[in-house]
C-alpha positions as a Markdown table, in Angstrom:
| # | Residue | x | y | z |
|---|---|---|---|---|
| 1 | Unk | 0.0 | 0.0 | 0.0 |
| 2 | Unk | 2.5 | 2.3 | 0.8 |
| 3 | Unk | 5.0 | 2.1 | -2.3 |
| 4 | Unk | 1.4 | 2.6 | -4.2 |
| 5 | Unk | 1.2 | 6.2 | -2.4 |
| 6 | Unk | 5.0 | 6.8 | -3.2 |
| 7 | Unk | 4.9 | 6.0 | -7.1 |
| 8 | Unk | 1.3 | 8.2 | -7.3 |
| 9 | Unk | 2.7 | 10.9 | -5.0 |
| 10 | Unk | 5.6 | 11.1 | -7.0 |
| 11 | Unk | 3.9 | 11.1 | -10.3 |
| 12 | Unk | 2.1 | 14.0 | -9.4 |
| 13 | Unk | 5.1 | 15.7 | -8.6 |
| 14 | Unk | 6.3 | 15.1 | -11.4 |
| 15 | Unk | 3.9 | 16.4 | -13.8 |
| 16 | Unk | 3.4 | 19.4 | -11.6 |
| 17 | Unk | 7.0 | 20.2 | -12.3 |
| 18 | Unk | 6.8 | 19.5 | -15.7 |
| 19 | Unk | 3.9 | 21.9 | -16.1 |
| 20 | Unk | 5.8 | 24.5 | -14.0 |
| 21 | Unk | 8.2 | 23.9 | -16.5 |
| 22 | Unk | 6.5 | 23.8 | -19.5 |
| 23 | Unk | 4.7 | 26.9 | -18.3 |
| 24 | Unk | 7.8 | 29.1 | -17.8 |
| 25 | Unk | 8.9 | 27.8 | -21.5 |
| 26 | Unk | 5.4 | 29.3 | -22.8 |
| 27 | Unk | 6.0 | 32.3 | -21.4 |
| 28 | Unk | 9.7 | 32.8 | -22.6 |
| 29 | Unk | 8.5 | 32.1 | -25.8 |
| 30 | Unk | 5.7 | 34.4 | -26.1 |
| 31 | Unk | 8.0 | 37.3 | -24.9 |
| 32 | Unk | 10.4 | 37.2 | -27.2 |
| 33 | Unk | 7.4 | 36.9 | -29.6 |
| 34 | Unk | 6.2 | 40.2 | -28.3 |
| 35 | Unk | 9.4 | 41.8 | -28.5 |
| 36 | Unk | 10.2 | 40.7 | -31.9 |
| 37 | Unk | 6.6 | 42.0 | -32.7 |
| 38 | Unk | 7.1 | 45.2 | -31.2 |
| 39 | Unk | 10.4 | 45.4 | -32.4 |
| 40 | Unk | 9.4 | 45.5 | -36.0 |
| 41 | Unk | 7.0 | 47.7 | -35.4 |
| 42 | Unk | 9.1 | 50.3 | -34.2 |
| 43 | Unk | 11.0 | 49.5 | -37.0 |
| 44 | Unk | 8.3 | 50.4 | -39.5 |
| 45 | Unk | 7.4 | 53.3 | -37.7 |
| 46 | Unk | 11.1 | 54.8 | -38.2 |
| 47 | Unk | 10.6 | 53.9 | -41.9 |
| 48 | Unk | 7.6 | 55.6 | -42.4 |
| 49 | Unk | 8.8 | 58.6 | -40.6 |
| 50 | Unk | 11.9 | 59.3 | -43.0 |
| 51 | Unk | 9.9 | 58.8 | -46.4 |
């Protein structure tokens, strides 16, 4: 009974770190996606402006 509780208990763990994880890799990703954006934007901007 009690190694069942261990593997199940660890499992959870497990996954709740992975989605910690995963979630901080989301994140990341959709910064650098807004900056990139944003980035090109201001980049446009600047080209419009000299024209």
């Amino acid at each position: 009974m009690r190694n069942d509780l261990t593997c199940s208990h660890a499992h959870s763990l497990e996954s709740t770190e992975f989605s910690t994880i995963w979630l901080r890799f989301k994140s990341h990703s959709l910064t650098k996606f807004i900056c990139a954006i944003g980035h090109n934007i201001k980049k446009k901007k600047k080209n419009s402006l000299t024209i």
